[in-house]
C-alpha atoms as an extended CHARMM CRD file, in Angstrom:
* protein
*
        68  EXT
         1         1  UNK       CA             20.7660000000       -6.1110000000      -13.5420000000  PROA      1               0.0000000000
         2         2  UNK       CA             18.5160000000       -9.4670000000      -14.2030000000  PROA      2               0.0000000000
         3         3  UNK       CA             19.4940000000      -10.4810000000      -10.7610000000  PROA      3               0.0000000000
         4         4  UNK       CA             18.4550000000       -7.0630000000       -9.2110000000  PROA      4               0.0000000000
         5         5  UNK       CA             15.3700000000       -7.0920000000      -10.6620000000  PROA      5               0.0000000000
         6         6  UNK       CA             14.5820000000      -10.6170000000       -9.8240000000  PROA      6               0.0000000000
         7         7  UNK       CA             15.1400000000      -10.0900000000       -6.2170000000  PROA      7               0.0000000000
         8         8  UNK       CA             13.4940000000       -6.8200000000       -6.3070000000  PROA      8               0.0000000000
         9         9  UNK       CA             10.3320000000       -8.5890000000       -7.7300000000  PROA      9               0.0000000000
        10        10  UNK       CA             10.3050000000      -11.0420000000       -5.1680000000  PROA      10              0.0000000000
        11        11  UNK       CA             10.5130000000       -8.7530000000       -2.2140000000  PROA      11              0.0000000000
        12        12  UNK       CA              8.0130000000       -6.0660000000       -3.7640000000  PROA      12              0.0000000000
        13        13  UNK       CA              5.4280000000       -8.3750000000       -3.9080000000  PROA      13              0.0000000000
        14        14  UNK       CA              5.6730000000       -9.8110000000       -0.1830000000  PROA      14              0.0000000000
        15        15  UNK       CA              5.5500000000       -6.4050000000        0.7040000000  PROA      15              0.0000000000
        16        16  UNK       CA              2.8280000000       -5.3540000000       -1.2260000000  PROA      16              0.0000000000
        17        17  UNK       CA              4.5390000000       -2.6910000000       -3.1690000000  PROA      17              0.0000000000
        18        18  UNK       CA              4.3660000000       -1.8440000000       -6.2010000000  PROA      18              0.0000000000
        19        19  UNK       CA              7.2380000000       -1.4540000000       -9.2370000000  PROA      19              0.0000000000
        20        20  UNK       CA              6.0810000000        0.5730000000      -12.3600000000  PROA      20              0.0000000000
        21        21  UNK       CA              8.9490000000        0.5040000000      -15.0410000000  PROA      21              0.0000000000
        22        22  UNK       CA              8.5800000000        3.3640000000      -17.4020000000  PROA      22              0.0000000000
        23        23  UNK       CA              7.9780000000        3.5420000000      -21.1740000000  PROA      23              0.0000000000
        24        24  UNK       CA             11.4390000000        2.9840000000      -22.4040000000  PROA      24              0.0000000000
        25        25  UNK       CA             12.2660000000        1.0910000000      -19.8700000000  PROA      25              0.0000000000
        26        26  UNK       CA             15.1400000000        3.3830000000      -18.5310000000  PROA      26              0.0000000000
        27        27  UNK       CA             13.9790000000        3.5580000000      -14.7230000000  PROA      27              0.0000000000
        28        28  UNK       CA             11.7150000000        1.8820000000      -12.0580000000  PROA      28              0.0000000000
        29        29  UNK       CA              8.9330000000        4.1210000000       -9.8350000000  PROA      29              0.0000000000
        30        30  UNK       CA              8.6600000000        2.3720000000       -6.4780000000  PROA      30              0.0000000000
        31        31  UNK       CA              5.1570000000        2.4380000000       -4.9850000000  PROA      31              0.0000000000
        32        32  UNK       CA              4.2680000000        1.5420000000       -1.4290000000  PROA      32              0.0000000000
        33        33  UNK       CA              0.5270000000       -0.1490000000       -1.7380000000  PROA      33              0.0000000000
        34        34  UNK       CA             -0.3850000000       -0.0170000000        1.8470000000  PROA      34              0.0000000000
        35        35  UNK       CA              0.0430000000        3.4210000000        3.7580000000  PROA      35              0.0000000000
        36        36  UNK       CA              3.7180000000        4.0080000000        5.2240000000  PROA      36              0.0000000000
        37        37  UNK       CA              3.1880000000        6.9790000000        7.8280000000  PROA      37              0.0000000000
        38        38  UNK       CA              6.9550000000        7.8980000000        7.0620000000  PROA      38              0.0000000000
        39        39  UNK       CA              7.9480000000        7.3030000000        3.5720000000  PROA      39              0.0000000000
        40        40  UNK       CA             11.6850000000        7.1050000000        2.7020000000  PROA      40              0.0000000000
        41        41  UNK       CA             10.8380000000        8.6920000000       -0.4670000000  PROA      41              0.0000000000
        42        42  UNK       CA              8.2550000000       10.7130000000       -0.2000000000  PROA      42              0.0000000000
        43        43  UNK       CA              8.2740000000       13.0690000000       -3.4160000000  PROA      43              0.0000000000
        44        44  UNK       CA             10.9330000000       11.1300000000       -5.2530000000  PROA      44              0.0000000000
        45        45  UNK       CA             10.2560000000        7.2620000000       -6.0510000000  PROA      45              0.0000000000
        46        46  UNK       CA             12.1190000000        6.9740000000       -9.1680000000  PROA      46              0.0000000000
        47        47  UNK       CA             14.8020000000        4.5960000000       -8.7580000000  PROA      47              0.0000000000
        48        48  UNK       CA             17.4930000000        4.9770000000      -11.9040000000  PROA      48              0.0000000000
        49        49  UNK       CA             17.9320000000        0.6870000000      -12.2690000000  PROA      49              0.0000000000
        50        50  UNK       CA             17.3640000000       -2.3380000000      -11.2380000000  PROA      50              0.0000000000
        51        51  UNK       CA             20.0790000000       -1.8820000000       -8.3640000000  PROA      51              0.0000000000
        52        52  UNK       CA             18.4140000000        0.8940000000       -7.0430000000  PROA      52              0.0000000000
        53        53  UNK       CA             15.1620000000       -0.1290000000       -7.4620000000  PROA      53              0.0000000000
        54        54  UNK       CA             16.0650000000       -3.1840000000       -5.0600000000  PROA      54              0.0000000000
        55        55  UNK       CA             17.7460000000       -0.7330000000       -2.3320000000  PROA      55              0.0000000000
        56        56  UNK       CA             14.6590000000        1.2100000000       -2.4440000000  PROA      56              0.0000000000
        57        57  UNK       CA             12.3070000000       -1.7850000000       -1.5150000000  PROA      57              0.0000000000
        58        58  UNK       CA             15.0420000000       -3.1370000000        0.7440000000  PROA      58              0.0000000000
        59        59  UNK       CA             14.2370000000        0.4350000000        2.6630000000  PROA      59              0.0000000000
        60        60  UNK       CA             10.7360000000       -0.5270000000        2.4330000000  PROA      60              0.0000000000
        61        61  UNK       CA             10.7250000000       -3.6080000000        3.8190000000  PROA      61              0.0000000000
        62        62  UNK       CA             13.4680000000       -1.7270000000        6.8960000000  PROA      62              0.0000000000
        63        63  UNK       CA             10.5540000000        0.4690000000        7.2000000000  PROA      63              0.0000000000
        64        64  UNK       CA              7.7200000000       -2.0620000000        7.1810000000  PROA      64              0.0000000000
        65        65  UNK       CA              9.6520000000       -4.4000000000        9.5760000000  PROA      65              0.0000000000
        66        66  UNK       CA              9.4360000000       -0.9760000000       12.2940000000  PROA      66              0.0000000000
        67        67  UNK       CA              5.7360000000       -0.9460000000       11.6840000000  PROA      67              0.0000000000
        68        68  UNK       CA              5.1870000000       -4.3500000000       12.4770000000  PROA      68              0.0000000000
């Protein structure tokens, strides 16, 4: 999981979102800072771990990548 979350760091902050662990540490929230007209998630950003949280901002960065 280090490795996931590394990566998922990384990428979250070139694409300016933003990854809120919660208290006990169990789960990530995934947060898109800038305003994503069609969001992936919309309703449902809670990513389960570190893997999932790094498929969820590899979406992002799909989706950002379309805006562009």
């Amino acid at each position: 999981m280090r490795s996931a979350r590394i990566k998922a760091r990384k990428l979250a902050a070139t694409l300016h979102v933003e990854l809120e662990t919660t208290r006990d540490e169990s789960g990530v929230n995934i947060w898109p800072t800038r305003n994503i007209e069609s969001d992936p998630f919309e309703g449902d950003h809670y990513a389960v771990d570190w893997d999932d949280a790094l498929q969820r901002v590899r979406t992002y960065a799909g989706v950002a990548a379309l805006v562009r």
